[in-house]
C-alpha positions in Angstrom: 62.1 -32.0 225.3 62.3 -28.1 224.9 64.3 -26.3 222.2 66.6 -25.0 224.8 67.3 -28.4 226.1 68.2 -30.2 223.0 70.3 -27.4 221.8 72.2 -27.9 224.9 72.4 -31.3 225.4 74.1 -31.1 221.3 76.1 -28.4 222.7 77.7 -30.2 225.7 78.1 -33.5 223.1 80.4 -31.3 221.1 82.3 -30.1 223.9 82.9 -33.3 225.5 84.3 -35.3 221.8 86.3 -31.6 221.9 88.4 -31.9 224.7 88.6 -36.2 224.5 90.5 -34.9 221.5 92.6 -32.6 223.1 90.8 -29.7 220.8 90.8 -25.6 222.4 87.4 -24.4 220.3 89.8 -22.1 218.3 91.5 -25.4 216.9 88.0 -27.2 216.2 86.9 -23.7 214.7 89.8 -23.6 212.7 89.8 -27.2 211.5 85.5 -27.0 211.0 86.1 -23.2 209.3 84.0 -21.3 212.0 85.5 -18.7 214.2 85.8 -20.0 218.0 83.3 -17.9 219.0 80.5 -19.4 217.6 82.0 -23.1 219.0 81.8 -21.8 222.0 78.1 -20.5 221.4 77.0 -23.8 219.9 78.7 -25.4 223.1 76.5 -23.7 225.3 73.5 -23.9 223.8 73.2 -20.9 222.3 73.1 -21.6 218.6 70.5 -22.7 216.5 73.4 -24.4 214.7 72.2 -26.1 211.1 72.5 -29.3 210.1 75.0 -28.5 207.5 77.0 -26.9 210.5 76.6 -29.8 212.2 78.1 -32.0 209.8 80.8 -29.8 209.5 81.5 -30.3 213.3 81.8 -33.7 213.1 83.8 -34.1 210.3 86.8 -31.7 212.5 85.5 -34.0 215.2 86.3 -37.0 213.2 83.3 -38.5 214.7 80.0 -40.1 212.7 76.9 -37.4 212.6 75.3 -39.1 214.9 77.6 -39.2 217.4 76.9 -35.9 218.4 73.2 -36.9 219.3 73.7 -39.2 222.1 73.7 -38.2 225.8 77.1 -36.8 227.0 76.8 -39.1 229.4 75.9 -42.2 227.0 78.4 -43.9 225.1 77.5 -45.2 221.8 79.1 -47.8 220.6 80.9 -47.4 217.0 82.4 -50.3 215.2 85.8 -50.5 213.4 83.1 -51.0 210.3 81.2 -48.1 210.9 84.9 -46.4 210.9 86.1 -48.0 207.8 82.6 -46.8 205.6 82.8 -43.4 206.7 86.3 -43.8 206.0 85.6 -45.4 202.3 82.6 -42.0 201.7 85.3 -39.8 202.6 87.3 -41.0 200.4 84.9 -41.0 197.5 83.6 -37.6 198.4 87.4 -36.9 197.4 87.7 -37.8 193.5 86.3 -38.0 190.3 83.0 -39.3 189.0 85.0 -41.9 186.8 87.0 -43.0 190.2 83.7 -43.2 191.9 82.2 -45.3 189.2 85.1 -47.5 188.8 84.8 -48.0 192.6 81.2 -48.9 192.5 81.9 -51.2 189.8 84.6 -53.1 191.9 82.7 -52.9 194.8 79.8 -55.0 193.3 82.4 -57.6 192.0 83.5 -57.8 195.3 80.4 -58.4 196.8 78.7 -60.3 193.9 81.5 -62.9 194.6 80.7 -63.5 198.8 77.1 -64.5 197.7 
């Protein structure tokens, strides 16, 4: 697959989660912290966007990284629990080292107990 292509293909991924969410690509640029412009670039295929970009993209998009790698026209398929973890990381991201410890801590209580 060319450069061109994949930047593209990205590109039109972006677009389409966009409008499913009723997003004009000043909103998404505003909610990501990019300038319209350069959504629209990136949606065309213009942009060598980064990864870090990227990442920034889906988070306005509310939609896992990967999501923005499948095929426009390919669905992929993301479960309440893949929801609820990147959920859970958000959330984490969010607070304090002792909060994040304390939650790791719980969390292998939790699981320790199901086995």
């Amino acid at each position: 697959m060319k450069d061109k292509e994949v930047l593209k293909l990205v590109g039109a991924r972006i677009r389409l989660l966009r409008k499913e969410r009723g997003l004009s690509q000043e909103a998404l640029g505003e909610k990501g912290g990019f300038h319209f412009s350069y959504i629209g670039q990136v949606e065309r295929g213009e942009k060598n966007i980064s990864l870090l970009n990227l990442a920034q993209i889906a988070e306005a998009l509310e939609v896992n990284l990967i999501q923005l790698f499948s095929y426009v026209d390919e669905k992929i398929e993301v479960t309440s629990t893949d929801n609820s973890i990147q959920e859970i990381v958000g959330m984490l991201r969010e607070t304090t080292d002792e909060k994040i410890r304390l939650a790791k801590n719980v969390l292998k209580e939790i699981l320790n107990a199901n086995t």
